[in-house]
C-alpha positions in Angstrom: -0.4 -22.5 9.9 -4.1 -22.9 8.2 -4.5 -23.3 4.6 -5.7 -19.7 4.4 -2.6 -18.4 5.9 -0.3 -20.2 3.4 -2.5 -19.1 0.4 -2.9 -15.2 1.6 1.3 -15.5 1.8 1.8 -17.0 -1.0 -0.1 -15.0 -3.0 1.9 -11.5 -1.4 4.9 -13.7 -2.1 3.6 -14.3 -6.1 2.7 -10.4 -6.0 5.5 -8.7 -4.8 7.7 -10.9 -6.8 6.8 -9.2 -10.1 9.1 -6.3 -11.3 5.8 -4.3 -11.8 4.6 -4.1 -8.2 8.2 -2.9 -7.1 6.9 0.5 -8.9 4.1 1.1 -5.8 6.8 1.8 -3.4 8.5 5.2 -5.2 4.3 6.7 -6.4 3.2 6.3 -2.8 6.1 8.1 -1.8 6.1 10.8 -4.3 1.5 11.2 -4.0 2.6 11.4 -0.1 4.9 13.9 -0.4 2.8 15.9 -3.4 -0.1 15.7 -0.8 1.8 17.2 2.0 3.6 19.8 0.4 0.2 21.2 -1.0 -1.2 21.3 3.1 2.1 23.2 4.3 5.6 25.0 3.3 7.7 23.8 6.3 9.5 20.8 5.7 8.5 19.2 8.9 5.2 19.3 8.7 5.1 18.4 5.0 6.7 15.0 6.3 4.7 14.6 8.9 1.3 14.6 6.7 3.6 12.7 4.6 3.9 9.5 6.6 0.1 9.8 7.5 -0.8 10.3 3.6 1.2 7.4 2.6 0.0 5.1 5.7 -3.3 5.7 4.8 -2.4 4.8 1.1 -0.8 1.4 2.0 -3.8 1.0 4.2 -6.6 1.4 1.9 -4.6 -0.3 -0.8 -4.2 -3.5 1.5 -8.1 -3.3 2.5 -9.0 -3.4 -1.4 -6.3 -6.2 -1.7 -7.9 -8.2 1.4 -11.4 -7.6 0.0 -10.7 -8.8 -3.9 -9.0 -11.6 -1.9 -11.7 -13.0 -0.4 -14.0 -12.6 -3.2 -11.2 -14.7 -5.6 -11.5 -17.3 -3.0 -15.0 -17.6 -2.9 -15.5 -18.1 -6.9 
């Protein structure tokens, strides 16, 4: 493992180890399923935008995590 890989886990590790960040995982849900349920009435359909909403939220939220990252580790 290269010293970039143990310092990108350990600082997940660090992160989801605080009580606050626990909180992300019940608001993504909840904006995913607000953000479906405005698109469609049917329950399938709201879960299917759902899971797309709420992949796309982890997604951009891990991008933004990546790129303040990188810029930590270059000051």
């Amino acid at each position: 493992m290269t010293m970039y890989n143990v310092l990108l886990f350990s600082s997940l590790l660090a992160a989801w180890s605080q009580r606050q960040v626990w909180y992300i995982l019940p608001l993504i849900v909840a904006i995913s399923l607000v953000y479906g349920a405005t698109r469609h009435e049917s329950m399938r359909p709201i879960l299917h935008n759902a899971t797309k909403a709420g992949t796309w939220i982890v997604g951009f939220m891990v991008v933004v995590f990546g790129i303040l990252f990188l810029l930590s580790w270059n000051l």
